[in-house]
C-alpha positions in Angstrom: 0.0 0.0 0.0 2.8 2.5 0.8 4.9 1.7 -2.5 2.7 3.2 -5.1 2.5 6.7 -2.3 6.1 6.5 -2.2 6.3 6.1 -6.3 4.3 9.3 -6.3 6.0 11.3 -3.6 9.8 10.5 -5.5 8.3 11.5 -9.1 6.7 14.8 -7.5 10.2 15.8 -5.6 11.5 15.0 -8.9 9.6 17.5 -10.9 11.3 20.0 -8.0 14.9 19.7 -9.4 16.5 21.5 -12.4 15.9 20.1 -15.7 18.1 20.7 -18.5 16.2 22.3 -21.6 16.0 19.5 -24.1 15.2 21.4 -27.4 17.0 22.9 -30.0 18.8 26.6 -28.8 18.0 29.2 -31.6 19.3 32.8 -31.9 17.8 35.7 -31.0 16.4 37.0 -34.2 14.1 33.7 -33.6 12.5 35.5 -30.9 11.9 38.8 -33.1 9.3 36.5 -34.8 7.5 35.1 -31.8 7.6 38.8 -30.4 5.4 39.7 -33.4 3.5 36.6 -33.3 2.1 37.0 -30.2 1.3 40.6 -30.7 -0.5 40.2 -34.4 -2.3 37.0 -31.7 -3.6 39.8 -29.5 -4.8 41.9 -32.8 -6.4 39.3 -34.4 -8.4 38.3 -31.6 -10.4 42.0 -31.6 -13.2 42.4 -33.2 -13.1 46.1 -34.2 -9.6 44.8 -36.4 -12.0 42.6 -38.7 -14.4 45.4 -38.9 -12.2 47.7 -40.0 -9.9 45.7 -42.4 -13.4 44.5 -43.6 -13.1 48.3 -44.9 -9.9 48.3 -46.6 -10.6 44.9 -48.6 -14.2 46.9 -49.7 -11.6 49.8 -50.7 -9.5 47.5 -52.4 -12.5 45.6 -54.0 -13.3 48.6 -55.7 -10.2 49.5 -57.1 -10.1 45.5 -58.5 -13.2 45.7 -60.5 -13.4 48.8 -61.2 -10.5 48.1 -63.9 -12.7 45.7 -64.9 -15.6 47.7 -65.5 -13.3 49.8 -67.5 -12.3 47.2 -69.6 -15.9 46.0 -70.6 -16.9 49.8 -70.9 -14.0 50.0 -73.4 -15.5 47.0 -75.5 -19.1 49.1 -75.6 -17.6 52.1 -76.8 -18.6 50.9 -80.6 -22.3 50.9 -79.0 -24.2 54.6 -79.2 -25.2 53.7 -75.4 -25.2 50.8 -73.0 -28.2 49.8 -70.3 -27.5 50.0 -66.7 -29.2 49.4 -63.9 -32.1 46.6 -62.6 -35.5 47.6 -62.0 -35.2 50.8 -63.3 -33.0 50.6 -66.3 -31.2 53.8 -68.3 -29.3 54.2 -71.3 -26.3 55.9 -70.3 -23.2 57.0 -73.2 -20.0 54.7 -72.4 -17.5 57.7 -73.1 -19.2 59.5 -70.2 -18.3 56.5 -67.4 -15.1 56.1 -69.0 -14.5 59.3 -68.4 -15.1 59.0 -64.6 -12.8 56.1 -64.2 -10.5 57.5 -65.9 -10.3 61.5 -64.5 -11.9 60.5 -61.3 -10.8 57.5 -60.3 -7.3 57.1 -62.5 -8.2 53.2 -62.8 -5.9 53.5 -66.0 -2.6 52.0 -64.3 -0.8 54.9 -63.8 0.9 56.4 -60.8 -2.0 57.9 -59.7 -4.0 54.7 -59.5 -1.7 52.7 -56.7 -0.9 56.2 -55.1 -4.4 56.6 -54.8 -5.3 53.5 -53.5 -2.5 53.1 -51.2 -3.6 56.8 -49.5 -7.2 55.7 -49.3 -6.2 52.6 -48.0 -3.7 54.7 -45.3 -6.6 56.2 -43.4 -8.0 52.9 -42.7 -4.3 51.8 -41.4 -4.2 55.0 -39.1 -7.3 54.2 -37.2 -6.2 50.4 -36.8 -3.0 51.4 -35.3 -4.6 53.9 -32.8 -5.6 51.2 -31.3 -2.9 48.3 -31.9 -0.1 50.6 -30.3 -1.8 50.8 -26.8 -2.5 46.5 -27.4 1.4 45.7 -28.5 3.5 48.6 -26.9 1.6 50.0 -24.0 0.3 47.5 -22.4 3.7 46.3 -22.2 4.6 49.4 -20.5 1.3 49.2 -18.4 1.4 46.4 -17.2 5.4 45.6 -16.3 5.3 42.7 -18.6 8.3 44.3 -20.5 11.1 43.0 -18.3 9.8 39.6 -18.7 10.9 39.8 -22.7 14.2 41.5 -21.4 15.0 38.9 -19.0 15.3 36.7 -22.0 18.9 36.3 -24.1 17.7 39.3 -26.6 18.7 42.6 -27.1 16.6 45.3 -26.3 16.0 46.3 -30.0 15.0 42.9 -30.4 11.7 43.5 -28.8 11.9 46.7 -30.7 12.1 44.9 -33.8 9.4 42.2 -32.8 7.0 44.9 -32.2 8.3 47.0 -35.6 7.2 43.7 -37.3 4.1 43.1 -36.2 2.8 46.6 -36.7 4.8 46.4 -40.6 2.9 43.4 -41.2 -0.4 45.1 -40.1 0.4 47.9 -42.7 1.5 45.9 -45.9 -1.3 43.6 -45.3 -3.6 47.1 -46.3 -1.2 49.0 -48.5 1.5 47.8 -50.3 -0.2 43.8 -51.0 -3.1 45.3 -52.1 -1.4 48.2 -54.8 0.9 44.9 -55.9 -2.5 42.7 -56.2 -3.8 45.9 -58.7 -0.3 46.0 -60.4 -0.8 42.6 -61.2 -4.6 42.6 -62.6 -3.9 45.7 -64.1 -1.0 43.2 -66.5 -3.2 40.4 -67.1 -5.9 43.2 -68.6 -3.6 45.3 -70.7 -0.8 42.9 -71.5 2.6 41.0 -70.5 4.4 44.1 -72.1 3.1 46.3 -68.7 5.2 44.6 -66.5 8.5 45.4 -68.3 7.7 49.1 -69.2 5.7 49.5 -65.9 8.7 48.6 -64.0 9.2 51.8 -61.9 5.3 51.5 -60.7 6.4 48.0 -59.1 9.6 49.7 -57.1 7.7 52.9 -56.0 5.0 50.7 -54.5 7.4 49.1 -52.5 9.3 52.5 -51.7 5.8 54.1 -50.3 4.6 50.7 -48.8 8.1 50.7 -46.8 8.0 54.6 -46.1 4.2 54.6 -44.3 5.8 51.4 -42.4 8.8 53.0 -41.3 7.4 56.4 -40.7 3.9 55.3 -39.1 5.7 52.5 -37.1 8.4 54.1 -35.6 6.1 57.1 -34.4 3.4 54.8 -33.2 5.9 52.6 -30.9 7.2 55.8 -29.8 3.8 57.3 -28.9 2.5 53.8 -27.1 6.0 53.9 -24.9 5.2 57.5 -23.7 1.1 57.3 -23.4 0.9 53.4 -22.7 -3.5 53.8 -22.4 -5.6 53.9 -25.4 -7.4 56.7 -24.8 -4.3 59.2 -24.7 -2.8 57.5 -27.4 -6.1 57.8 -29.5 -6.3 61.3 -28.9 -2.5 62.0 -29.6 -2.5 59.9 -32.7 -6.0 61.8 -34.2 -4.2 65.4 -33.8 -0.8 64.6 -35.1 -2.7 63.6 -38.0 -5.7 66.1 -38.1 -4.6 68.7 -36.2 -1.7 69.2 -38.3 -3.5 68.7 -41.5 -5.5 71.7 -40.2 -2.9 73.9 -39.4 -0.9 73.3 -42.3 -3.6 74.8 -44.6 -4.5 77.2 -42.8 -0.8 78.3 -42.7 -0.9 78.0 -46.8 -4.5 78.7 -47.4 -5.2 80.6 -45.4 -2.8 82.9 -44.0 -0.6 82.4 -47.6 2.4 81.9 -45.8 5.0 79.8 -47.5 3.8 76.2 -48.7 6.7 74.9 -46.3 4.4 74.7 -43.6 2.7 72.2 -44.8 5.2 69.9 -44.0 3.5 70.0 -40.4 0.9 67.1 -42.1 2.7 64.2 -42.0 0.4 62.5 -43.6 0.7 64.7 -46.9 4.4 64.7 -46.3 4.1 60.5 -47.2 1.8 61.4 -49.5 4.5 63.7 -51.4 6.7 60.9 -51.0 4.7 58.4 -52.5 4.7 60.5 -56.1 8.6 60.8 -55.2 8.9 57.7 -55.7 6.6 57.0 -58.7 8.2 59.4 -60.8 5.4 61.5 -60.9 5.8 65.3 -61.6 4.8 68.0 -59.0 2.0 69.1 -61.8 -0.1 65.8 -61.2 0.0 66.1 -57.6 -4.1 66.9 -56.3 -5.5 68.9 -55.8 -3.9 70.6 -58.9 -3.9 74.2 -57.1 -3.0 73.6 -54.0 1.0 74.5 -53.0 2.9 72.0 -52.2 6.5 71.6 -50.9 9.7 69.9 -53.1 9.4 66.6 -52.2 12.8 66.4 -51.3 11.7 68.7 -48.4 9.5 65.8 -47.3 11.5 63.4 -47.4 14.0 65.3 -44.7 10.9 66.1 -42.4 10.0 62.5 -42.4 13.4 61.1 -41.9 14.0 63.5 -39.0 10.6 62.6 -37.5 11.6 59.1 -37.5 15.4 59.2 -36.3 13.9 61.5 -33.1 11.3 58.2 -32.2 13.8 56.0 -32.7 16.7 57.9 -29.9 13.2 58.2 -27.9 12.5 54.5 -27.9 16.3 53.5 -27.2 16.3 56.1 -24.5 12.5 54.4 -23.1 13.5 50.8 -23.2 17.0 51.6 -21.3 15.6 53.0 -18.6 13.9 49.6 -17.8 15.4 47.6 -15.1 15.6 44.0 -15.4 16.6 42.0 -12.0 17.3 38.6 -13.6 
């Protein structure tokens, strides 16, 4: 009777003693990953994230086929007029929609249509990360669970990095997949020929898709590390982004001060340096009279903006003490 107690009293003191880790040691950059696995987890698990990427995949959806549309409006053009509509059918001219997509809409794969999309698709990507700063950085902060990654064999920019990724995956996933997704279509529509003469649409996708990740993740860690709770963070993020929009035009608009100070909008500053890097000229920048600064110009305001959150976040995560 007392063998099988015994049995069970050795196995538990057992459990008490060290064990040696028996699985395969991997470097730090390994934990970069889970770092941003667990925090996309988190994300994924809200609702208001579905709703509002839900949003940018309508966005998107419109974009897709409305090239489309264009192309089957191009094949009416021989008609005098075509019949839209269900119950109540009209005869509308062809050259007149056309002439939406095209001036409107620019679905003509141009510059102006990934720009477009990818700054449509942007204001979607600054509400989500209103909210995902306060769930992957702050809470961090918040909480004290920060010296629990630090304890581990990584680097403080590590974690840095883990966090960078999950937020750059956030932001591609809405911007720069969908623009390649239309760059793509857009080929199979007009021909194979578009991808070799397009080629600069393809890199400056990619430039503007890795400048909103840069810029927009390096100022929302910063932000989350200094606010930690939603609410401030919220309110911080909506008037960097508004605020400044405001006060740049009335600077420029309204007081017809130099059209430098509209560099205070960040958000036009990306926007400047998204036609940078499509190789489009200042004259097809919209709205066609409104001043605008050398792009050049942006490009410095943005870099500075995001070397001063950087020495901010270095400066954060040092001061955090961990007793191992």
């Amino acid at each position: 009777m007392n063998a099988p107690a015994q049995s069970h009293g050795q196995q538990g003191a057992g459990l008490l003693r060290y064990r040696p880790w028996r699985g395969t040691f991997r470097g730090p950059l390994t934990g970069v990953w889970a770092i941003a696995r667990g925090s996309l987890t988190i994300i994924f698990r809200r609702k208001l994230f579905w709703w509002l990427f839900g949003l940018a995949t309508l966005t998107f959806l419109f974009y897709f086929f409305g090239q489309y549309l264009q192309v089957f409006i191009e094949q009416k053009i021989t008609d005098g007029t075509i019949r839209v509509g269900g119950l109540f059918q009209r005869q509308v001219n062809p050259e007149i929609i056309m002439k939406s997509l095209r001036d409107g809409l620019q679905l003509n794969g141009t510059a102006d249509t990934y720009a477009n999309l990818i700054w449509f698709e942007g204001y979607i990507v600054l509400v989500i990360m209103a909210f995902t700063g306060s769930i992957c950085v702050g809470n961090d902060f918040l909480h004290g669970s920060l010296p629990f990654y630090l304890s581990k064999p990584i680097h403080r920019w590590h974690y840095i990095l883990g966090k960078a990724l999950a937020i750059a995956i956030l932001i591609n996933l809405m911007t720069t997949l969908p623009a390649l997704a239309l760059y793509i279509e857009y080929g199979f529509i007009e021909s194979w020929e578009y991808y070799f003469t397009a080629w600069r649409l393809l890199l400056g996708i990619l430039i503007y898709g890795g400048a909103i990740t840069i810029v927009l993740g390096s100022l929302l860690l910063a932000l989350a590390s200094w606010l930690r709770k939603t609410v401030p963070l919220v309110m911080i993020w909506t008037t960097l982004f508004i605020l400044g929009k405001a006060l740049a035009s009335w600077f420029v608009d309204g007081l017809k001060l130099s059209e430098r100070w509209r560099l205070f909008d960040l958000w036009n500053d990306l926007y400047l340096l998204g036609h940078w890097s499509f190789g489009s000229p200042p004259k097809n920048l919209r709205p066609s009279w409104q001043m605008q600064p050398q792009y050049h110009e942006a490009a410095l305001v943005l870099a500075a903006v995001t070397l001063v959150c950087c020495f901010y976040l270095h400066r954060r995560i040092r001061a955090i003490e961990v007793i191992v």
